[in-house]
N, CA, C and O atoms as a DFTB+ gen file, in Angstrom:
600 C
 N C O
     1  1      78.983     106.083      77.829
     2  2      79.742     106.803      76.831
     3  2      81.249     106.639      77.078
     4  3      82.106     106.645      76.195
     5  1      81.469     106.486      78.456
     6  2      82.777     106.519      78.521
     7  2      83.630     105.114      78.350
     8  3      84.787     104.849      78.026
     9  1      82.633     104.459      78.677
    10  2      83.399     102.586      78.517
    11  2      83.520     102.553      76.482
    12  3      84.433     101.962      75.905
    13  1      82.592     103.182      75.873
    14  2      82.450     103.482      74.321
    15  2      83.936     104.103      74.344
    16  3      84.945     103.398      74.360
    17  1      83.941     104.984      74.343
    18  2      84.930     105.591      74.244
    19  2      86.581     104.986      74.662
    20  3      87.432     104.580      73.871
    21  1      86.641     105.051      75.607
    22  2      87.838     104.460      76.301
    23  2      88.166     103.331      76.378
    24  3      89.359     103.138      76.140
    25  1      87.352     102.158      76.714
    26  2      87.311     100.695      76.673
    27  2      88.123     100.089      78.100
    28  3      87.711      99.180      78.821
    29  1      89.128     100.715      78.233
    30  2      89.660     100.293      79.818
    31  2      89.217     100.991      81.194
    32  3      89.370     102.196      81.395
    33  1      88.612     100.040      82.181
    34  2      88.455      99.910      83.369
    35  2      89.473     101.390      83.807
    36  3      89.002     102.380      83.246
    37  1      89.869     101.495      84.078
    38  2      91.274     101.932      84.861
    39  2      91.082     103.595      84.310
    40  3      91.088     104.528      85.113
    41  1      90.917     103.789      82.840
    42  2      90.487     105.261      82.119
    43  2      89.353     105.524      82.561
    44  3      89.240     106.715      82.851
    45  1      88.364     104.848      82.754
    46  2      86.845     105.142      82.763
    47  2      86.850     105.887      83.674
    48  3      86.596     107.092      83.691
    49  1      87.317     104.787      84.975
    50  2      87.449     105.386      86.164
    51  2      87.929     106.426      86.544
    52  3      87.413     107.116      87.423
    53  1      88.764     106.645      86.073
    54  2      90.195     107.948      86.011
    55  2      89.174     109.366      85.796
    56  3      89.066     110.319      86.568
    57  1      88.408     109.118      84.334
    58  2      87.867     109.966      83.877
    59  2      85.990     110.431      84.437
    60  3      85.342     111.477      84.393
    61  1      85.762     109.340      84.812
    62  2      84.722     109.432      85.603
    63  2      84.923     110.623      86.818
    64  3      84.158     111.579      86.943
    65  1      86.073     110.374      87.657
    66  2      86.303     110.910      88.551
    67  2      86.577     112.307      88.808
    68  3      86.261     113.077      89.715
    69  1      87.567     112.460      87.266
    70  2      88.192     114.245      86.872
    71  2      86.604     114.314      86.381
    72  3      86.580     115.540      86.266
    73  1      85.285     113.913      86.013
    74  2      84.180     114.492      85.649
    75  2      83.240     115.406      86.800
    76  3      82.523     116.405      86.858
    77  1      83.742     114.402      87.581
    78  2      82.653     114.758      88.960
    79  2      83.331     115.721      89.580
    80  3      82.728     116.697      90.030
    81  1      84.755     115.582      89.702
    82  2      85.370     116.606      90.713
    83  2      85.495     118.197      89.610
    84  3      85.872     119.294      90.022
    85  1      85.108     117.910      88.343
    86  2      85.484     119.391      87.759
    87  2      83.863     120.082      88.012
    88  3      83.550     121.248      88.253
    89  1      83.055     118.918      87.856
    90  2      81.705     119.589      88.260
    91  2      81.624     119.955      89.697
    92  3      81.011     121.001      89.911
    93  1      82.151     119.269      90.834
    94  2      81.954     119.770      91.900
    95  2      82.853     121.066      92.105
    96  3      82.504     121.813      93.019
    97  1      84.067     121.448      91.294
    98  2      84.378     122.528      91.754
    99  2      83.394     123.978      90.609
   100  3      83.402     125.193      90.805
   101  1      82.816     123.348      89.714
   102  2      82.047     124.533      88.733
   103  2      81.167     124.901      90.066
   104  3      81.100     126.019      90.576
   105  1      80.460     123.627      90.549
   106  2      79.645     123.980      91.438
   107  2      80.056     124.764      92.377
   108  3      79.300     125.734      92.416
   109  1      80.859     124.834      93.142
   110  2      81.101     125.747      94.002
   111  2      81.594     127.253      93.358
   112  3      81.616     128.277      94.042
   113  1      81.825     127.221      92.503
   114  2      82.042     128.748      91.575
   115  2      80.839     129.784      90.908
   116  3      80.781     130.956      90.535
   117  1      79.885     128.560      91.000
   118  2      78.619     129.352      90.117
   119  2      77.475     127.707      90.081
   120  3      77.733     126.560      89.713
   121  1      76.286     128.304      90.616
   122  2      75.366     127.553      91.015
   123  2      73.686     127.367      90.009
   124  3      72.695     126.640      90.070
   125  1      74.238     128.658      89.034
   126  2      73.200     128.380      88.052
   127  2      73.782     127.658      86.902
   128  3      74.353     128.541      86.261
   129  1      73.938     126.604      86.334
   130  2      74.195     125.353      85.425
   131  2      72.947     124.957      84.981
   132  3      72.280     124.127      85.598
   133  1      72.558     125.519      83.899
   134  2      70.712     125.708      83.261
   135  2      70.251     123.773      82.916
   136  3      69.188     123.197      83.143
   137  1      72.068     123.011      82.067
   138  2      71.682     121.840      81.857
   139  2      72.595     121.101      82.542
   140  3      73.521     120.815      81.783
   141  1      72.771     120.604      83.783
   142  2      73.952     120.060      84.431
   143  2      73.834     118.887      83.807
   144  3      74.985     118.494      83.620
   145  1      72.809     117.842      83.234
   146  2      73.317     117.186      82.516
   147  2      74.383     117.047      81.203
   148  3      75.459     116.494      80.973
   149  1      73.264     118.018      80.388
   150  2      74.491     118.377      79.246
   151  2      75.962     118.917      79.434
   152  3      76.959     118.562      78.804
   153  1      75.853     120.080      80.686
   154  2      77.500     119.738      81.179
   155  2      78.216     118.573      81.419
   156  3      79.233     118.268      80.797
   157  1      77.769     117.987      82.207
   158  2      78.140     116.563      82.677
   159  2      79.172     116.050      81.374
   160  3      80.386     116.061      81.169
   161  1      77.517     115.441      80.369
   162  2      77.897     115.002      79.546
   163  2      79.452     115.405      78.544
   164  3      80.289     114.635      78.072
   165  1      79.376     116.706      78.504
   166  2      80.412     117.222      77.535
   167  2      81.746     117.238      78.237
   168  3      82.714     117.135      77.483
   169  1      82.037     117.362      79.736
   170  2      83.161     117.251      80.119
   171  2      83.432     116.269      80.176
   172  3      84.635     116.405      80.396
   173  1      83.214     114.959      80.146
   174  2      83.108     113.543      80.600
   175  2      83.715     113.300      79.559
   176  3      84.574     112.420      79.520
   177  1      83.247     114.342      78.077
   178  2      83.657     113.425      76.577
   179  2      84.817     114.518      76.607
   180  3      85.633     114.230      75.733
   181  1      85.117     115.466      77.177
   182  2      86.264     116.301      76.746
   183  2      87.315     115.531      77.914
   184  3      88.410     115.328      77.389
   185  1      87.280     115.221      78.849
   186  2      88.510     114.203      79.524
   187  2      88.376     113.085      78.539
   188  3      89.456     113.004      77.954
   189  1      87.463     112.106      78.051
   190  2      88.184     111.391      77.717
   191  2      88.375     111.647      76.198
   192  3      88.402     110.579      75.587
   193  1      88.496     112.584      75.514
   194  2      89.396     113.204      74.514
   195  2      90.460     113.363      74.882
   196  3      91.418     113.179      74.131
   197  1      90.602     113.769      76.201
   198  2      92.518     113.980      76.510
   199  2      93.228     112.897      76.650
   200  3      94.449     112.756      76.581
   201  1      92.245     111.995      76.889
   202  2      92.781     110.845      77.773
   203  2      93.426     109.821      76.536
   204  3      94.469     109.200      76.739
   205  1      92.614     109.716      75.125
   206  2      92.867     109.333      74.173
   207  2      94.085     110.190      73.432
   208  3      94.947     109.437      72.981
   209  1      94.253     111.117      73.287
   210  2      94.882     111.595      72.649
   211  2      96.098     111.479      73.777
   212  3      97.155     111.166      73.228
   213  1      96.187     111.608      74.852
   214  2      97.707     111.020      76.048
   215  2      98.137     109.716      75.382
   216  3      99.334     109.538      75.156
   217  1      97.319     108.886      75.087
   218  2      97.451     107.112      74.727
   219  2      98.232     107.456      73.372
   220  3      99.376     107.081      73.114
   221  1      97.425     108.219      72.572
   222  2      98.122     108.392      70.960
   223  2      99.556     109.037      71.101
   224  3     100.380     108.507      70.357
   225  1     100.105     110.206      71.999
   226  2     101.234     110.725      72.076
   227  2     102.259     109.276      72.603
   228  3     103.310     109.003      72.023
   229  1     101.782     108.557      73.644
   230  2     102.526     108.003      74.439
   231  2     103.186     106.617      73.771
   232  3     104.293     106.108      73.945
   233  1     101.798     106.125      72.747
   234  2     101.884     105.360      71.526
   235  2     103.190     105.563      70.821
   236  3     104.170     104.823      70.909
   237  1     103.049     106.987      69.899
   238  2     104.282     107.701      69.156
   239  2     105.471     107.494      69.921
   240  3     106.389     107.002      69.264
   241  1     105.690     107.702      70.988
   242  2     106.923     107.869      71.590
   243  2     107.523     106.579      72.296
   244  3     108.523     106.772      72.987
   245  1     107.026     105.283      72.201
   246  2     107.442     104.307      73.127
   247  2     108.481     103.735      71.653
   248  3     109.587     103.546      72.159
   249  1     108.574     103.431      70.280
   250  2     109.516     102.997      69.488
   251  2     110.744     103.533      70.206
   252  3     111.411     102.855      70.987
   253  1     111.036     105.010      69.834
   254  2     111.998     105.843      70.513
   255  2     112.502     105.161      72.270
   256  3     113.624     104.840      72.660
   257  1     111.259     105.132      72.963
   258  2     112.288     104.747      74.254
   259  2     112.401     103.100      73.951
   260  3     113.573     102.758      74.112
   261  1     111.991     102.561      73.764
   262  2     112.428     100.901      73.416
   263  2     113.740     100.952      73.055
   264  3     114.689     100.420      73.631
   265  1     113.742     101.855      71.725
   266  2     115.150     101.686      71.507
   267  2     116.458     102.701      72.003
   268  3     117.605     102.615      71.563
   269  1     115.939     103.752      73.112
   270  2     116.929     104.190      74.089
   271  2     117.110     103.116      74.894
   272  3     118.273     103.069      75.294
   273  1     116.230     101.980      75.406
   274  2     116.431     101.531      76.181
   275  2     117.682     100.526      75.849
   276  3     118.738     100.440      76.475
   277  1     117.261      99.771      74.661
   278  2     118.360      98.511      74.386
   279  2     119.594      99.239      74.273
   280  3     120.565      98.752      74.853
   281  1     119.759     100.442      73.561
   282  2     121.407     101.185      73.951
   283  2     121.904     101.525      75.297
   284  3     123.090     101.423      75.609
   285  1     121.299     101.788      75.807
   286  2     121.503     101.948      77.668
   287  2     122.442     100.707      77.971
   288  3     122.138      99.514      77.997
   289  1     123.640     101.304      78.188
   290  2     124.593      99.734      79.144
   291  2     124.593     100.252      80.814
   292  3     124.541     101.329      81.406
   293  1     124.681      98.877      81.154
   294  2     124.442      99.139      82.633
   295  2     125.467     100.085      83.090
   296  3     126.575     100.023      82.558
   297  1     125.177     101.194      84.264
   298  2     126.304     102.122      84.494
   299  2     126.501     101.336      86.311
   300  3     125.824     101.197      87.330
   301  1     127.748     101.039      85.846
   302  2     128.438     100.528      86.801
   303  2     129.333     100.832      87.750
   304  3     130.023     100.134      88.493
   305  1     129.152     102.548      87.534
   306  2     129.342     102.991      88.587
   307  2     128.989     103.675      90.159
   308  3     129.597     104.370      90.974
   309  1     127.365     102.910      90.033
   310  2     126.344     102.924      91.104
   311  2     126.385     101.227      91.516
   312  3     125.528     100.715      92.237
   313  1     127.401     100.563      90.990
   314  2     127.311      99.296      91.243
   315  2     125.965      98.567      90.954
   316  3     125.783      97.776      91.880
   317  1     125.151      98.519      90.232
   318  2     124.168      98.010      89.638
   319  2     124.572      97.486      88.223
   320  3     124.117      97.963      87.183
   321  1     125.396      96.544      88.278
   322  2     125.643      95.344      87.347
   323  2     124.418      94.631      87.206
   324  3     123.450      95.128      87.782
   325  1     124.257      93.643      86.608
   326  2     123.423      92.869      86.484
   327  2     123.208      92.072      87.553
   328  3     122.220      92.214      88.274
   329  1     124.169      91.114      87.756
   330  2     123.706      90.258      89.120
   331  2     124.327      91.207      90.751
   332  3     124.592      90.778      91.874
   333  1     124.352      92.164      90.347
   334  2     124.763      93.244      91.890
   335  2     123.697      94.080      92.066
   336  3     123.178      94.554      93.077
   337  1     123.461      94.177      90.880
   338  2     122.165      95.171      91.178
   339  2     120.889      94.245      91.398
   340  3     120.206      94.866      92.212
   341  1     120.329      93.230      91.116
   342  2     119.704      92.644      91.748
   343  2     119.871      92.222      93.386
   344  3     119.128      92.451      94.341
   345  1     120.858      91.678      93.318
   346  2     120.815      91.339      95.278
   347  2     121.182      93.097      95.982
   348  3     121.557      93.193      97.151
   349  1     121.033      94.169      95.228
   350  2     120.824      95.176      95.718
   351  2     119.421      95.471      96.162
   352  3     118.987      95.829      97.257
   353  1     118.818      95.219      94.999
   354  2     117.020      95.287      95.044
   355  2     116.474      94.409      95.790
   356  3     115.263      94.580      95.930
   357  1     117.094      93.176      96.539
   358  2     116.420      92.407      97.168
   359  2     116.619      93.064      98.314
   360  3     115.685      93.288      99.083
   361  1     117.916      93.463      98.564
   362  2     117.666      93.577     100.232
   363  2     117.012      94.979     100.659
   364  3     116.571      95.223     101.782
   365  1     117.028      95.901      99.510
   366  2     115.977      97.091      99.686
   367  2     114.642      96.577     100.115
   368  3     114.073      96.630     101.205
   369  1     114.348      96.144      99.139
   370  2     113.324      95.242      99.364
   371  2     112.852      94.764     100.576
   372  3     111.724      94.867     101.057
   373  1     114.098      94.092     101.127
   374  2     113.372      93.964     102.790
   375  2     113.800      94.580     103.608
   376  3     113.732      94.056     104.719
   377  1     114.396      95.852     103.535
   378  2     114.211      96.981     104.331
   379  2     112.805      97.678     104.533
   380  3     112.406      98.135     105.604
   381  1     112.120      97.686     103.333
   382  2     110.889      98.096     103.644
   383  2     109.879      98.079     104.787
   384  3     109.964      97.040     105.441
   385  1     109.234      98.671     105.083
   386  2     108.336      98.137     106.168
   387  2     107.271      97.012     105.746
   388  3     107.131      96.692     104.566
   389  1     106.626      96.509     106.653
   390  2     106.299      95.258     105.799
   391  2     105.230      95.609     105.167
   392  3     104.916      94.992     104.149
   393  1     104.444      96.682     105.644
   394  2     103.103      96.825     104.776
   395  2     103.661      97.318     103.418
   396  3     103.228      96.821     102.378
   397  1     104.475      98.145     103.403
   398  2     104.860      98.456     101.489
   399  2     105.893      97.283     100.840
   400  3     106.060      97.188      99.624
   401  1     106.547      96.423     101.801
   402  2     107.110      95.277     101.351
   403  2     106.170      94.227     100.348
   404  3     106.480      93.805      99.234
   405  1     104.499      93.867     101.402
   406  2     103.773      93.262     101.090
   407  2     103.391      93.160      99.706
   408  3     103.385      92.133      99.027
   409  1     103.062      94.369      99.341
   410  2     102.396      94.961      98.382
   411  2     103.018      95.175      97.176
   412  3     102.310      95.343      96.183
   413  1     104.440      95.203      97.066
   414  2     105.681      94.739      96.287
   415  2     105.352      93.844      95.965
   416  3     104.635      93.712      94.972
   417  1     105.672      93.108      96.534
   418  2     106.122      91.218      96.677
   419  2     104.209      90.587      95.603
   420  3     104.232      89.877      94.597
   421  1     103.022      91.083      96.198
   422  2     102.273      90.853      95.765
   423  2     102.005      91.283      94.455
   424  3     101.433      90.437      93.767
   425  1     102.309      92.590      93.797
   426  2     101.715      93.431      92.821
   427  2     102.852      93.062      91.802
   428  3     102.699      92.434      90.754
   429  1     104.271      93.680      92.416
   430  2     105.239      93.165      91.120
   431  2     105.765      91.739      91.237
   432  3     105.470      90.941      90.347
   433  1     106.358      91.436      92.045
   434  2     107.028      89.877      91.912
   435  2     105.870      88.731      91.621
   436  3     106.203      87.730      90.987
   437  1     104.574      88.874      92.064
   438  2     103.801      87.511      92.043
   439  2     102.455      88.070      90.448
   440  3     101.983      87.313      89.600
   441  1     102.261      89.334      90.575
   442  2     101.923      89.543      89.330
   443  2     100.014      90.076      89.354
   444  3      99.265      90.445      88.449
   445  1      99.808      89.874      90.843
   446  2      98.287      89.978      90.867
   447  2      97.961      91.859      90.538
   448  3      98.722      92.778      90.234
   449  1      96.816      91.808      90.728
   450  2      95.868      93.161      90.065
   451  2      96.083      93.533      91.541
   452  3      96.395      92.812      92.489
   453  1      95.793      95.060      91.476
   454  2      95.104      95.888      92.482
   455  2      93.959      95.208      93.716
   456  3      94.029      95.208      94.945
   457  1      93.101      94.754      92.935
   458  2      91.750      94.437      93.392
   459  2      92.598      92.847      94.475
   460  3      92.515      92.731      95.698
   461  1      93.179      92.065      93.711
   462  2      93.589      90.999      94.346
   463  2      94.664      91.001      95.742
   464  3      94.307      90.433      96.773
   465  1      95.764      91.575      95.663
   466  2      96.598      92.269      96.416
   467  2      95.627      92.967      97.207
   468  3      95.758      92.414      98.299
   469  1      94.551      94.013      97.365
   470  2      93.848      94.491      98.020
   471  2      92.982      93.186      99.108
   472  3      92.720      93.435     100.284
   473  1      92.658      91.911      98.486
   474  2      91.570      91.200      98.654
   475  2      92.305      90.498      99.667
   476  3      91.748      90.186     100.719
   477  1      94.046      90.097      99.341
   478  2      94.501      89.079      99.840
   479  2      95.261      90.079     101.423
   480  3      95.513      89.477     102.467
   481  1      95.486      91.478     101.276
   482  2      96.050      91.718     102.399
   483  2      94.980      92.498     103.458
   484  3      95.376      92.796     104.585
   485  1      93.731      92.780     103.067
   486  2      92.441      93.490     103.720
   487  2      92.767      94.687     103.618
   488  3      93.040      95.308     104.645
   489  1      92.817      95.286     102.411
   490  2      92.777      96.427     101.849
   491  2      92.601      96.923     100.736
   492  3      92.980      96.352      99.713
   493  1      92.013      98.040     100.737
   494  2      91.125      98.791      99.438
   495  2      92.392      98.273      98.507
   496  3      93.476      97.837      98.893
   497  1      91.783      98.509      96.810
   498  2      92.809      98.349      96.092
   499  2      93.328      99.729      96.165
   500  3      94.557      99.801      96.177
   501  1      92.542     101.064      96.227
   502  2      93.417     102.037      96.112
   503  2      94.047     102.314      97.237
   504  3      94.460     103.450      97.470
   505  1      94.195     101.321      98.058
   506  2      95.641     101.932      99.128
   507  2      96.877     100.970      98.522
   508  3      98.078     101.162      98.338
   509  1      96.000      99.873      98.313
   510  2      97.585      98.702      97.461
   511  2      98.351      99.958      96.333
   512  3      99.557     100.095      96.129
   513  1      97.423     100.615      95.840
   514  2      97.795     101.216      94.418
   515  2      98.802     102.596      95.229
   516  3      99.870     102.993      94.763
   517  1      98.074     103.213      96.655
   518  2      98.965     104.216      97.462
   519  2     100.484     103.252      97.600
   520  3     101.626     103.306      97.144
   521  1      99.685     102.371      98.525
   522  2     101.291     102.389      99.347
   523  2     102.282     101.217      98.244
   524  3     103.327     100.724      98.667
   525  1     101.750     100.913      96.844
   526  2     103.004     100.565      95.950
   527  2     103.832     101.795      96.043
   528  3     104.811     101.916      96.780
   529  1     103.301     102.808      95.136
   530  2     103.882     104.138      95.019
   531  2     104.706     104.514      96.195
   532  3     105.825     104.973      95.965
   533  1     104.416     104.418      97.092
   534  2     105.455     104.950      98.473
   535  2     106.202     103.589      98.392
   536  3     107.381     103.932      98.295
   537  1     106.170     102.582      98.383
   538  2     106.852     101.304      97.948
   539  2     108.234     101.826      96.803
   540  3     109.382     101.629      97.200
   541  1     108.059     102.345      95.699
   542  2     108.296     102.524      94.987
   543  2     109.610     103.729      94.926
   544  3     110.706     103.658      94.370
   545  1     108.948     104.897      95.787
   546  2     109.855     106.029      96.111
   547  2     110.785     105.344      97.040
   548  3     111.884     105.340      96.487
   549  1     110.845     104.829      98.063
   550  2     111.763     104.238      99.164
   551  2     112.588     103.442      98.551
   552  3     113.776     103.609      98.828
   553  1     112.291     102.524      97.710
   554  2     113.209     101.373      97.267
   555  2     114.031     102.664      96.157
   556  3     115.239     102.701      96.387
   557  1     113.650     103.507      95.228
   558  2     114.500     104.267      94.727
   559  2     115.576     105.310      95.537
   560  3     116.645     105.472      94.949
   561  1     115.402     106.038      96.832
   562  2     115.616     106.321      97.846
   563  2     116.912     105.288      98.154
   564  3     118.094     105.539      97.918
   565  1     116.615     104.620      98.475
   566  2     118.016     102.949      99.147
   567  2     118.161     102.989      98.233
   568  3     118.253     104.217      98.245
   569  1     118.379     102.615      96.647
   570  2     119.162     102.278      96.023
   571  2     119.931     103.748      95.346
   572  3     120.947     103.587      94.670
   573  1     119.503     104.862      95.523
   574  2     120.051     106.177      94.915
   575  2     121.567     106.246      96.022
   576  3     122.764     106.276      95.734
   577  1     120.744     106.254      97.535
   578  2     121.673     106.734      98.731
   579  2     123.101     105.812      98.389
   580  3     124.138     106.340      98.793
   581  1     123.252     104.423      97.650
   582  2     124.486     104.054      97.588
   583  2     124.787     103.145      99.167
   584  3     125.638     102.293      99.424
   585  1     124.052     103.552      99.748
   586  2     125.037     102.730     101.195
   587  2     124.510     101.415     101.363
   588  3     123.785     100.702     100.669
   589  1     125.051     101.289     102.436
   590  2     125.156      99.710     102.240
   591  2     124.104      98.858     103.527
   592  3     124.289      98.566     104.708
   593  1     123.149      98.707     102.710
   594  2     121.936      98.168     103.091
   595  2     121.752      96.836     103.773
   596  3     120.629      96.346     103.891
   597  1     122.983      96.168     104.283
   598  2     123.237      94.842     105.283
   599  2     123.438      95.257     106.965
   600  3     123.630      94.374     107.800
């Protein structure tokens, strides 16, 4: 029902998961559930009702930031010009430690999936998918702090 519904890998999963964990906490609240299937079933279709209707809001609203974005001029007073702010991001970049460096370099610069980046460094995809995110906060971190990263 939920691949019907949703069609992407990545939602199913998402929603699969908020299914089981809302049932495991009903379960621990109250232990008589007469049709735990038919529960099952109906929360499974009420996440991915939210989950669709997140896609439809997020839909509506991306014209609007597209075109905040092209008005945005670079603010150049964090020194992030165009070609400054890149060799800024590089050397953040290899400040990193190397395991969230890796996973950079693999996921955004070379372009592979979760699963691949996971395959190629011997790790789950959901730690590639963790330690981007901490990847992610640090390199914003160095480039917020302003100092000088040589």
């Amino acid at each position: 029902m939920l691949w019907r519904l949703l069609g992407r890998e990545a939602d199913v999963l998402d929603a699969y998961q908020d299914c089981f964990c809302k049932l495991a906490h009903r379960r621990g609240g109250q232990t008589d559930i007469t049709s735990a299937r038919a529960y099952a079933y109906r929360t499974a279709s009420n996440i991915a009702v939210e989950l669709i209707r997140g896609r439809r809001r997020r839909q509506a609203h991306l014209p609007a930031i597209a075109r905040a974005r092209i008005e945005e001029q670079p603010d150049e007073s964090h020194g992030l010009a165009a070609g400054e702010g890149i060799e800024r991001l590089r050397e953040a970049i290899a400040h990193l430690p190397a395991h969230l460096r890796n996973v950079i370099v693999l996921r955004d610069l070379s372009g592979l999936s979760y699963a691949e980046v996971g395959k190629t460094l011997g790790i789950e995809p959901a730690t590639a998918r963790v330690y981007r995110r901490h990847a992610v906060v640090k390199l914003a971190e160095l480039l917020n702090e302003g100092e000088d990263l040589k």
